[in-house]
C-alpha positions as CSV (number, residue, x, y, z in Angstrom):
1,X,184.0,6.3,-107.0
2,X,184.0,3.8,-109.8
3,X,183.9,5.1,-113.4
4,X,181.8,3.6,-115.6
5,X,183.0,3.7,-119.6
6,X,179.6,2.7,-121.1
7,X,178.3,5.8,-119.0
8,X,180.8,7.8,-120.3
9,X,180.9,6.8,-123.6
10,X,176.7,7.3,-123.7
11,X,176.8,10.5,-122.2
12,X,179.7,11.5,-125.3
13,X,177.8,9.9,-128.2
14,X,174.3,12.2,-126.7
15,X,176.3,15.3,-126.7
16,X,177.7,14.2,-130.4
17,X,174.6,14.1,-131.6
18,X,173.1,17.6,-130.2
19,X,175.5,19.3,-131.6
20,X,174.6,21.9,-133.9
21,X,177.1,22.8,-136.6
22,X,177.3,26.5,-136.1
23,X,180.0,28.8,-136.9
24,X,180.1,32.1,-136.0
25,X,182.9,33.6,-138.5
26,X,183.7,37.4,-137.6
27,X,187.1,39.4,-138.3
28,X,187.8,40.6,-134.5
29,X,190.4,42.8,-133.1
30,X,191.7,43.7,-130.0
31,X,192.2,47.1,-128.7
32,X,196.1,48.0,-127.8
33,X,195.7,51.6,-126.9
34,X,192.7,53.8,-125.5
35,X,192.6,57.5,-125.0
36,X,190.9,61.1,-125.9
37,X,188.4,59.3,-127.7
38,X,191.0,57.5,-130.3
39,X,191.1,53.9,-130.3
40,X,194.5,51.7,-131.9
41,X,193.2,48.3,-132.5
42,X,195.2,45.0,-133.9
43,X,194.1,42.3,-136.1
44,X,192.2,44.1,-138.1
45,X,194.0,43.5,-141.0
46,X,191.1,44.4,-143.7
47,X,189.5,46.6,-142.0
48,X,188.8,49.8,-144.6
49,X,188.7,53.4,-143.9
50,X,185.8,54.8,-142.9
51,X,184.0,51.8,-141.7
52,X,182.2,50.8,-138.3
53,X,183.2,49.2,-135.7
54,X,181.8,47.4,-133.1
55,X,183.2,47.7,-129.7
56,X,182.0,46.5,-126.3
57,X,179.3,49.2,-124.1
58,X,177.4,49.8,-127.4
59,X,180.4,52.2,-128.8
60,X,180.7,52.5,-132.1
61,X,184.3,53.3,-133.9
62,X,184.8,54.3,-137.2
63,X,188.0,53.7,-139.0
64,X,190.3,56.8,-140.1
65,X,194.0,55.7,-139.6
66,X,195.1,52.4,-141.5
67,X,199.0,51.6,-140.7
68,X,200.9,48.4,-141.4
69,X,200.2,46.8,-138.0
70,X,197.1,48.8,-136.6
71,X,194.2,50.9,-137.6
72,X,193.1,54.0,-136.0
73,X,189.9,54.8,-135.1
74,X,187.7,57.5,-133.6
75,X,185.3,56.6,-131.0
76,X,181.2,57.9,-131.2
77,X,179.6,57.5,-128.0
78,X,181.1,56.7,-124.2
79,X,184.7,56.4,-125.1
80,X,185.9,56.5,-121.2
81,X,183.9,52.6,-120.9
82,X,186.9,51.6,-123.2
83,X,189.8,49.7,-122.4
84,X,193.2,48.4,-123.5
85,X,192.3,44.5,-124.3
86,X,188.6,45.1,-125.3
87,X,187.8,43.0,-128.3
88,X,186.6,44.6,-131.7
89,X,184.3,43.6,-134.5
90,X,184.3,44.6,-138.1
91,X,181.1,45.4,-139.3
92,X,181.7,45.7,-142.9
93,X,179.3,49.0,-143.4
94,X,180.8,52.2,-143.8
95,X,179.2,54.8,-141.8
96,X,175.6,55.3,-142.9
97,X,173.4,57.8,-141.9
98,X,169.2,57.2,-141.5
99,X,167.0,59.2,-144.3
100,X,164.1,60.2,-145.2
101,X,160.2,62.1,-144.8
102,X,160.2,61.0,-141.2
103,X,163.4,63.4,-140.7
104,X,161.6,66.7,-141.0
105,X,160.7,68.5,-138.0
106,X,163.0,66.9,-135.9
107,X,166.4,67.7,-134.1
108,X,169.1,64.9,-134.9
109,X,172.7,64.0,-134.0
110,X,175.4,63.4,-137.0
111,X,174.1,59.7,-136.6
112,X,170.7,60.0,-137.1
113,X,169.8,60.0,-133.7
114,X,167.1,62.1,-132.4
115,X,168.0,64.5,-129.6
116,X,164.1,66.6,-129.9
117,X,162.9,63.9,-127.4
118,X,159.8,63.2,-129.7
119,X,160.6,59.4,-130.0
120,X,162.2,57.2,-132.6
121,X,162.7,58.0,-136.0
122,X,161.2,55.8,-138.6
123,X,163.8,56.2,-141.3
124,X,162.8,54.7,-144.8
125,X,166.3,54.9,-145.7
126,X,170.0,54.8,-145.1
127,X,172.5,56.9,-147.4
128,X,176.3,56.8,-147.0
129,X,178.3,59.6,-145.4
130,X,181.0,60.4,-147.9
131,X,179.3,60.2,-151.0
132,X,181.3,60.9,-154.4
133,X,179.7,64.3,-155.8
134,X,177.6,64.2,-159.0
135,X,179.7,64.4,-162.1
136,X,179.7,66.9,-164.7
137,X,177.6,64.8,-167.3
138,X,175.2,64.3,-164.0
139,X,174.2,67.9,-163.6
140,X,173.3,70.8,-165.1
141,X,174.1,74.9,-165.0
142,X,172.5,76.4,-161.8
143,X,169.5,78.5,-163.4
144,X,166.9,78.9,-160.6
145,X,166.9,81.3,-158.1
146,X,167.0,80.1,-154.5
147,X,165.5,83.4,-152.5
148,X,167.2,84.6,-149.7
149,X,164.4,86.9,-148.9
150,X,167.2,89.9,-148.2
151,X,167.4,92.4,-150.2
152,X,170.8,93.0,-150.4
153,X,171.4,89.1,-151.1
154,X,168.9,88.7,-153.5
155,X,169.7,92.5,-155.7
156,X,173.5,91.8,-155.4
157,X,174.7,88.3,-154.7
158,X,171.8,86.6,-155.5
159,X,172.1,82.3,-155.2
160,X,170.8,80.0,-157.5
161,X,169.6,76.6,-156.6
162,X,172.7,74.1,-156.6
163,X,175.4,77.1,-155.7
164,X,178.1,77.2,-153.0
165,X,177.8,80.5,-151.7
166,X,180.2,80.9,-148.2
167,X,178.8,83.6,-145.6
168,X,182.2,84.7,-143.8
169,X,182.8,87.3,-140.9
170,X,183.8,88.0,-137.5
171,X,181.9,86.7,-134.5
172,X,178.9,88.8,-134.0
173,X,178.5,89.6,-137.1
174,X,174.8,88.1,-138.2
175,X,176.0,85.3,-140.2
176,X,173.9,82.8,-138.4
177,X,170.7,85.2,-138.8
178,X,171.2,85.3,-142.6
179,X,171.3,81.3,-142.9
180,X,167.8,81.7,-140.7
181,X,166.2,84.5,-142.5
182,X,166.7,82.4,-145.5
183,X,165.3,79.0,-144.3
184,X,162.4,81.3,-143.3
185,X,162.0,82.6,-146.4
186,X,161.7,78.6,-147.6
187,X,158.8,78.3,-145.5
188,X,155.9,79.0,-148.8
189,X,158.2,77.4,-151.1
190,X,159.4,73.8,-152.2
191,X,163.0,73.7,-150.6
192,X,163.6,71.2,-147.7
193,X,166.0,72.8,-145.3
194,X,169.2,71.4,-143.1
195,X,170.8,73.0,-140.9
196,X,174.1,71.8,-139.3
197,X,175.1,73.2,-136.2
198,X,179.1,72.5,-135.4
199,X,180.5,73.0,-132.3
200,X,177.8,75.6,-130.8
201,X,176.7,76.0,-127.6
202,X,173.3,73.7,-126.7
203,X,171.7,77.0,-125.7
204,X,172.0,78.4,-129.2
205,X,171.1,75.7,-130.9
206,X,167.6,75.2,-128.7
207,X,167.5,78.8,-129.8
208,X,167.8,78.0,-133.0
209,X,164.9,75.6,-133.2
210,X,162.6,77.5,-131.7
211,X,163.4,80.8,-133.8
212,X,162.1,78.2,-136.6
213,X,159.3,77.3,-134.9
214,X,158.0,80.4,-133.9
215,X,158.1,81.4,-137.4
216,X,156.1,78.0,-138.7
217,X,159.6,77.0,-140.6
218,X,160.9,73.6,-138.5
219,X,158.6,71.7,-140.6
220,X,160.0,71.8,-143.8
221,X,164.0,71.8,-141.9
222,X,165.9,69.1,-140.4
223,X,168.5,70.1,-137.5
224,X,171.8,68.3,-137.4
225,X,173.6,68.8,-134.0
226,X,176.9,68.2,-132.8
227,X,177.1,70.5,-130.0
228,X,180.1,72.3,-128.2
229,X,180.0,69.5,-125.6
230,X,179.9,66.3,-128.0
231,X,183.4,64.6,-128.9
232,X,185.5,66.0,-131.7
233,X,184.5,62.6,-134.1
234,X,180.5,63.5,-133.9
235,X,181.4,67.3,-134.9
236,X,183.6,66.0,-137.9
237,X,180.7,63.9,-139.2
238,X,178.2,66.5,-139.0
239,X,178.4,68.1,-142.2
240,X,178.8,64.8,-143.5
241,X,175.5,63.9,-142.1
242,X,174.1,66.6,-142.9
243,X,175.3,66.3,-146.9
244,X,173.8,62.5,-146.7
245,X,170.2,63.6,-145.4
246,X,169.9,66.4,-148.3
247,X,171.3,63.7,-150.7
248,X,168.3,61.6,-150.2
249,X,165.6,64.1,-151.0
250,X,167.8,65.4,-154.3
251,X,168.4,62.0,-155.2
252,X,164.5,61.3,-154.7
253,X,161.0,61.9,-155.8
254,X,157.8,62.5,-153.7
255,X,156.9,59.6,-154.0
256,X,160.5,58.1,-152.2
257,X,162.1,56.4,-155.2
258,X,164.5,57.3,-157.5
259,X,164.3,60.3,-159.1
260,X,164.0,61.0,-163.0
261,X,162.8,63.1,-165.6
262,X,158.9,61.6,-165.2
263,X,159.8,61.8,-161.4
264,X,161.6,65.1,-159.9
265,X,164.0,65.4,-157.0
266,X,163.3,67.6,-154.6
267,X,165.6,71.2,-154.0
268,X,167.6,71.6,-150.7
269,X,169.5,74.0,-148.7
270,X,172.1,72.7,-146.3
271,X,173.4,75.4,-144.3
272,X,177.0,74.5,-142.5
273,X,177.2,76.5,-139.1
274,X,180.5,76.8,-139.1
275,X,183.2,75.1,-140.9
276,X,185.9,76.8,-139.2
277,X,185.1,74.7,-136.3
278,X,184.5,71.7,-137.9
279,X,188.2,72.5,-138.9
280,X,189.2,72.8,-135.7
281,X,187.5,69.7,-134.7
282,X,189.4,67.9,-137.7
283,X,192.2,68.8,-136.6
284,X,192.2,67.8,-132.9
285,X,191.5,64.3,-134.3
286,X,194.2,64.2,-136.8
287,X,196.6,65.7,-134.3
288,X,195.9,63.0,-131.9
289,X,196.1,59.9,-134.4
290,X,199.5,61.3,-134.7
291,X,198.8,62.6,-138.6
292,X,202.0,65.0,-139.5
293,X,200.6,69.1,-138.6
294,X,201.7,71.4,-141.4
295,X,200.2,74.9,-141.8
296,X,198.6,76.5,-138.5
297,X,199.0,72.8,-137.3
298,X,195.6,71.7,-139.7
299,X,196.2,68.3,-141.4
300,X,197.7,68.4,-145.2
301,X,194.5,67.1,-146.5
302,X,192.3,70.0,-144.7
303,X,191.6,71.7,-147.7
304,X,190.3,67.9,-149.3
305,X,188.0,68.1,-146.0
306,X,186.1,71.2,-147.2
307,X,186.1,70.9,-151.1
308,X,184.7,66.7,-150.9
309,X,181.4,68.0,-148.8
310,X,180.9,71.2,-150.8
311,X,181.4,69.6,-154.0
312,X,177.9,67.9,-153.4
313,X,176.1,70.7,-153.7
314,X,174.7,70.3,-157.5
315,X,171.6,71.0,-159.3
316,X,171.1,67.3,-161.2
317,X,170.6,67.5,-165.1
318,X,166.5,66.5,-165.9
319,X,167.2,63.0,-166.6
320,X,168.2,62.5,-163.3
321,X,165.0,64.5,-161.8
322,X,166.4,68.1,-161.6
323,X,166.8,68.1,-158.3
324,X,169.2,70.2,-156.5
325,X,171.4,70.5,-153.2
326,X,172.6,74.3,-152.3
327,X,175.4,74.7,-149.8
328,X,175.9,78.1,-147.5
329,X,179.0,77.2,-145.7
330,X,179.6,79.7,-142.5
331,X,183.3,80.5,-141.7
332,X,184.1,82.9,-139.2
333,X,187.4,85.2,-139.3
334,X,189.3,86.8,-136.6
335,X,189.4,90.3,-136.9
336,X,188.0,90.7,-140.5
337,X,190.8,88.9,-141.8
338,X,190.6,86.4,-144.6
339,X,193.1,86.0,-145.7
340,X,194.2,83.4,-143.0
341,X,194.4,79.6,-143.8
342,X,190.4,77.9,-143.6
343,X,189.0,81.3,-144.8
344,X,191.1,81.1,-148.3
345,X,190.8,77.7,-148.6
346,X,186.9,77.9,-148.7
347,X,186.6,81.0,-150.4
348,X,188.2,79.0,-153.2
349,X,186.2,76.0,-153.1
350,X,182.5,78.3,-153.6
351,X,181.3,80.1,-156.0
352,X,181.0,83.3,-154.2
353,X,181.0,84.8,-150.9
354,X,178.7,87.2,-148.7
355,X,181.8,89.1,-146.0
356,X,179.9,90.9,-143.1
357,X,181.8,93.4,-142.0
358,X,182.0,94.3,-138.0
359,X,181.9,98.4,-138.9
360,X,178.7,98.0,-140.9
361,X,176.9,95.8,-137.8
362,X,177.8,98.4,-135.7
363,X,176.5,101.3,-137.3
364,X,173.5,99.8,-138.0
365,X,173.6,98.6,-141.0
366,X,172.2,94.8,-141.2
367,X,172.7,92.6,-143.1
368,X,175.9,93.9,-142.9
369,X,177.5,93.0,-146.2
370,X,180.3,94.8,-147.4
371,X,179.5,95.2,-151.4
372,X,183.2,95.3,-152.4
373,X,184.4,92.6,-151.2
374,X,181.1,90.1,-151.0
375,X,180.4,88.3,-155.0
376,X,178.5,85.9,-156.6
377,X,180.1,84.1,-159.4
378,X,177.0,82.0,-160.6
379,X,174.1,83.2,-159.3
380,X,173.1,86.1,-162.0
381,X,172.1,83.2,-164.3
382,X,169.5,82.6,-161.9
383,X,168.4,85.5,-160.9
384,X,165.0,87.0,-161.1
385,X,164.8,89.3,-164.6
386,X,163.1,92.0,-163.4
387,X,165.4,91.8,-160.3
388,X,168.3,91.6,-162.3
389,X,167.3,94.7,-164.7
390,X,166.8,97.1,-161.8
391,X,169.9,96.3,-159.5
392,X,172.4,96.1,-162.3
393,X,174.0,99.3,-161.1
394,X,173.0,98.7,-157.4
395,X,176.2,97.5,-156.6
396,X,178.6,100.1,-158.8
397,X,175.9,103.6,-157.3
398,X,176.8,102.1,-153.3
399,X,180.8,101.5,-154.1
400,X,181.1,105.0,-155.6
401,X,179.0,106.4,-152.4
402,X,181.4,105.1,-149.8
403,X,184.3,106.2,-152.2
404,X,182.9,109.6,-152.1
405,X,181.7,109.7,-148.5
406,X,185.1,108.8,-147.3
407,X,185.7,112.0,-149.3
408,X,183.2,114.1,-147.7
409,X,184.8,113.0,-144.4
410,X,187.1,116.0,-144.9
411,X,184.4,118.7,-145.1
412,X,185.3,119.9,-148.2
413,X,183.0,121.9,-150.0
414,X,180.7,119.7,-152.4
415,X,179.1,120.7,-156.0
416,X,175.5,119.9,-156.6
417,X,175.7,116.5,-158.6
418,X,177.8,115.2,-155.7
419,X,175.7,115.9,-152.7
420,X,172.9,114.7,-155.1
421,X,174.7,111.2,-155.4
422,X,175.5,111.2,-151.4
423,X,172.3,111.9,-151.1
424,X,171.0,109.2,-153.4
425,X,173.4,106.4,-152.0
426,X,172.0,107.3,-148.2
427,X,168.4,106.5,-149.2
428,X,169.8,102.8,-150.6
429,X,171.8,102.0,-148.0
430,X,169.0,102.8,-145.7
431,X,166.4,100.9,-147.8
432,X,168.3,97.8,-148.5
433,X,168.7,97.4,-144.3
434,X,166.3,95.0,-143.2
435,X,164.8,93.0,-139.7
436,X,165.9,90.2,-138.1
437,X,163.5,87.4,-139.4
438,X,161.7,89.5,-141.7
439,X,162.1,88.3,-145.6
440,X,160.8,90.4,-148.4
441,X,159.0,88.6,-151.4
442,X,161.4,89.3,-154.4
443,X,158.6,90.9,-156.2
444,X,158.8,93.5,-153.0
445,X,162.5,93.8,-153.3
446,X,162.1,95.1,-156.7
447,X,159.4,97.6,-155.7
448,X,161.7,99.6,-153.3
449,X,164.7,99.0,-155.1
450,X,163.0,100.5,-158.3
451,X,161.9,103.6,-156.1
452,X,165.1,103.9,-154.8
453,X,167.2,103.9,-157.7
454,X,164.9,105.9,-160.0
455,X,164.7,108.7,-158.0
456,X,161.4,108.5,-156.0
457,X,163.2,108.8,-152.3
458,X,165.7,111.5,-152.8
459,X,163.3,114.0,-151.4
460,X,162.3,111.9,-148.4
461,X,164.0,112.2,-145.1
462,X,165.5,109.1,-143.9
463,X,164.2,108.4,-141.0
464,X,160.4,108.6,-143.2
465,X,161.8,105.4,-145.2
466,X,161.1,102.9,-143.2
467,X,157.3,104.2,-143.5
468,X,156.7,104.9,-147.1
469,X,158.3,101.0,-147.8
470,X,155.1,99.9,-145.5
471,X,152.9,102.2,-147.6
472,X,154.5,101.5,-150.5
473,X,153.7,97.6,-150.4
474,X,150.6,98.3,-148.6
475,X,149.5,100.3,-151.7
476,X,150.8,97.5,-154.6
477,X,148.8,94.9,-152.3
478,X,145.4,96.5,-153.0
479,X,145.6,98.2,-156.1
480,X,148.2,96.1,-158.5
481,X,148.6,93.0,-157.1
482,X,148.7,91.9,-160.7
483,X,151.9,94.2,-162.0
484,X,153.3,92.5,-158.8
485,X,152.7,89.0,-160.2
486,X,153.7,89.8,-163.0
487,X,157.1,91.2,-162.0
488,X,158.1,87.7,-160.6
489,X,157.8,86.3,-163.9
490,X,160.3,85.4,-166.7
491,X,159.6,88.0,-169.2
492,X,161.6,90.4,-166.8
493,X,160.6,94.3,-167.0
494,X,158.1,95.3,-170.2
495,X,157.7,98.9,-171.1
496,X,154.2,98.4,-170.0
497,X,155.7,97.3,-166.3
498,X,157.5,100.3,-166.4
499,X,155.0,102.3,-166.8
500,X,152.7,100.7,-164.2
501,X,155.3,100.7,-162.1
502,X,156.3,104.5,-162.8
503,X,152.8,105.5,-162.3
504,X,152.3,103.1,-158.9
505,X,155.4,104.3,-157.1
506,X,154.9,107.7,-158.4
507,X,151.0,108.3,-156.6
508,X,152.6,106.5,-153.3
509,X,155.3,109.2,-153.0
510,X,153.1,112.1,-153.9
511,X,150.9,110.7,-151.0
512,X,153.3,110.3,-148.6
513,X,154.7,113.9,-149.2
514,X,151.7,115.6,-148.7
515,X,150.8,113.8,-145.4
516,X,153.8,113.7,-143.6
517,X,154.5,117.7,-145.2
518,X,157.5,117.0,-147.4
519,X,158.4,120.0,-149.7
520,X,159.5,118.2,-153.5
């Protein structure tokens, strides 16, 4: 076959001219080593921590290790389709997270993903995962209260909006039902919830959900799931993801754009179920990008882990809309101790700390809390007044009663005044227990806690109590319904709601004695 040159050379100068100068520039690495779900990838030589990569299969990676002649990275999605020799993209984001309206209601992973099966998620934003936490010129004291709807939260340890209050206690202990019964209790008011669920079982966290349904509260909460079955990397980023998605709607007016003084951001609670797995999870990944193990094998920088997402939490000064982000971190502890590693570290990084304690469940008193050992170091500031004039000696009348009950415990024969005060701390401990998914308004709270503390119950048997609290509120609904505005308000407790009060409380328990036959 005869070649022809002029052919050739035609068929050469065609090509020439079709081409289309294109280049396709893109930093790309090549994965050296694969396995439980870590990634070690060369030629990525500015590559910077915490961004995302792009690997083959749709599998993200995101960047934690950076070493002189690889980077580490954790792998989100179908690690096992990896393989030594796959090639790797920078994408020059760091991780990002989807935000916004379209969120609420719906069941997401640490990505942004949904998981509710209720299609696609029209995001109107994207906010970064690790965020720098407001600075102090940014924000403002915490001031408002943010109502649990418990009574003995909300009289004792009460949270204001922008606080860092940690719920810690052995399994079983209600901790999980408190961080409900207070996203609940959100339901009337203007507080967008989040709650991140870390390492729990997919059954309890369908629970969950529907728990919030059932009670009309999924509307106004966004669910962040990294379940027991998802890798270690998604349950690291889940309170990060969670943080973000709050972030947007503090950081944010109604109307979606920046938030000022003319324009205010909106108040959330982010609720962390738990961190002591998300510790856990922290760890697996540090251990296996061969990060040096130093106390109870957690990373050095474990305690940075916890105190760079809590830190967010802030209440934002008005120039910078007054929004606010309130954090209830859940840790549990293994046999009420907490003195262990995660446990101190996060009880240093809050401002306060509800400890349930395994006895008190079990003896039916719930919400647990144990009153000596449980504080809140910011919240008085923003606690309701009238709330905060009656419980002022809550706390010290239910330590001295289980001083002096331990003391009874002997049989030792009692004077007057001290069976009076046993007697007296009985009817509050029985008064401040309360139903699962049942939150009191905190005009209620003060109702009971005002007959309780002033004398009203200590003729009453205590099985009755639970009855006269019905009646009680029953009786305020139809016939002072104003002194109960009122006593939400800021002016606190006036010696004409004293008297009104006095005289309310007063004509319910002289009711209730003579129909249920109570001598008094």
């Amino acid at each position: 076959m005869e070649i022809k040159v002029d052919e050739i050379s035609k068929i050469i100068r065609q090509q020439i001219e079709g081409y289309d100068k294109q280049t396709d520039l893109a930093e790309v690495g090549t994965v050296i080593s694969v396995g439980d779900g870590i990634a070690r990838i060369y030629g990525l030589d500015k590559a910077m921590a915490g961004e995302l990569l792009a690997l083959p299969h749709d599998v993200m990676g995101m960047v934690l290790n950076l070493e002189e002649d690889n980077v580490g990275a954790v792998l989100l999605g179908e690690a096992a389709l990896i393989k030594e020799g796959d090639q790797v993209r920078r994408t020059r984001r760091i991780m990002q997270v989807p935000a916004g309206e379209a969120m609420l209601g719906r069941v997401v992973d640490p990505l942004g993903n949904p998981l509710d099966g209720k299609g696609p998620i029209q995001a109107s934003a994207t906010m970064n995962l690790e965020r720098i936490a407001p600075g102090v010129v940014q924000r403002q004291p915490v001031k408002e209260p943010l109502q649990t709807g418990l009574k003995t939260i909300d009289s004792m340890t009460p949270i204001g909006r922008g606080q860092r209050e940690l719920i810690i206690g052995d399994r079983q202990t209600g901790k999980t039902a408190i961080a409900l019964d207070t996203i609940i209790n959100q339901k009337h008011l203007d507080v967008i919830s989040i709650y991140v669920a870390i390492g729990q079982k997919q059954s309890t966290i369908a629970q969950v959900v529907k728990t919030l349904e059932d009670h009309d509260a999924m509307r106004k909460t966004i669910v962040v799931a990294a379940a027991a079955s998802s890798p270690a990397p998604m349950q690291y980023l889940a309170p990060y993801g969670g943080a973000a998605i709050g972030e947007y709607f503090q950081f944010h007016g109604a109307d979606g754009k920046e938030a000022s003084k003319d324009n205010p951001g909106h108040h959330v609670l982010c609720i962390y179920d738990d961190l002591s797995k998300h510790a856990a999870a922290y760890r697996e990944i540090s251990l296996l990008l061969r990060r040096p193990p130093g106390r109870e094998a957690y990373p050095g920088d474990v305690f940075y882990l916890h105190s760079r997402l809590l830190e967010r939490a802030s209440k934002l000064s008005d120039a910078n809309g007054g929004g606010s982000l309130t954090a209830l971190p859940i840790i549990e502890t293994q046999a009420g101790d907490i003195s262990a590693y995660i446990p101190t570290n996060v009880i240093s990084i809050t401002d306060g700390q509800i400890f349930l304690e395994s006895d008190l469940f079990y003896a039916g008193v719930r919400p647990a809390m144990n009153v000596g050992l449980s504080v809140s170091r910011v919240g008085g500031n923003a606690q309701v007044k009238a709330m905060k004039q009656i419980a002022g000696t809550l706390r010290l009348s239910l330590a001295q009663f289980r001083e002096l009950e331990a003391f009874a415990q002997f049989g030792s024969d009692l004077d007057k005044a001290t069976q009076a005060q046993l007697n007296r701390g009985r009817k509050l401990v029985e008064v401040l227990k309360q139903g699962q998914y049942e939150p009191l308004p905190v005009t209620k709270q003060v109702l009971i806690i005002y007959a309780a503390a002033n004398g009203f119950l200590d003729d009453l048997p205590v099985e009755l109590l639970s009855q006269f609290e019905k009646d009680l509120y029953q009786h305020f609904d139809l016939n002072y319904s104003e002194l109960l505005v009122q006593l939400g308000e800021k002016a606190g407790l006036t010696d004409e709601l004293k008297e009104g009060l006095k005289k309310g409380v007063g004509e319910v328990a002289a009711q209730f004695k003579a129909t249920h036959g109570v001598a008094g």
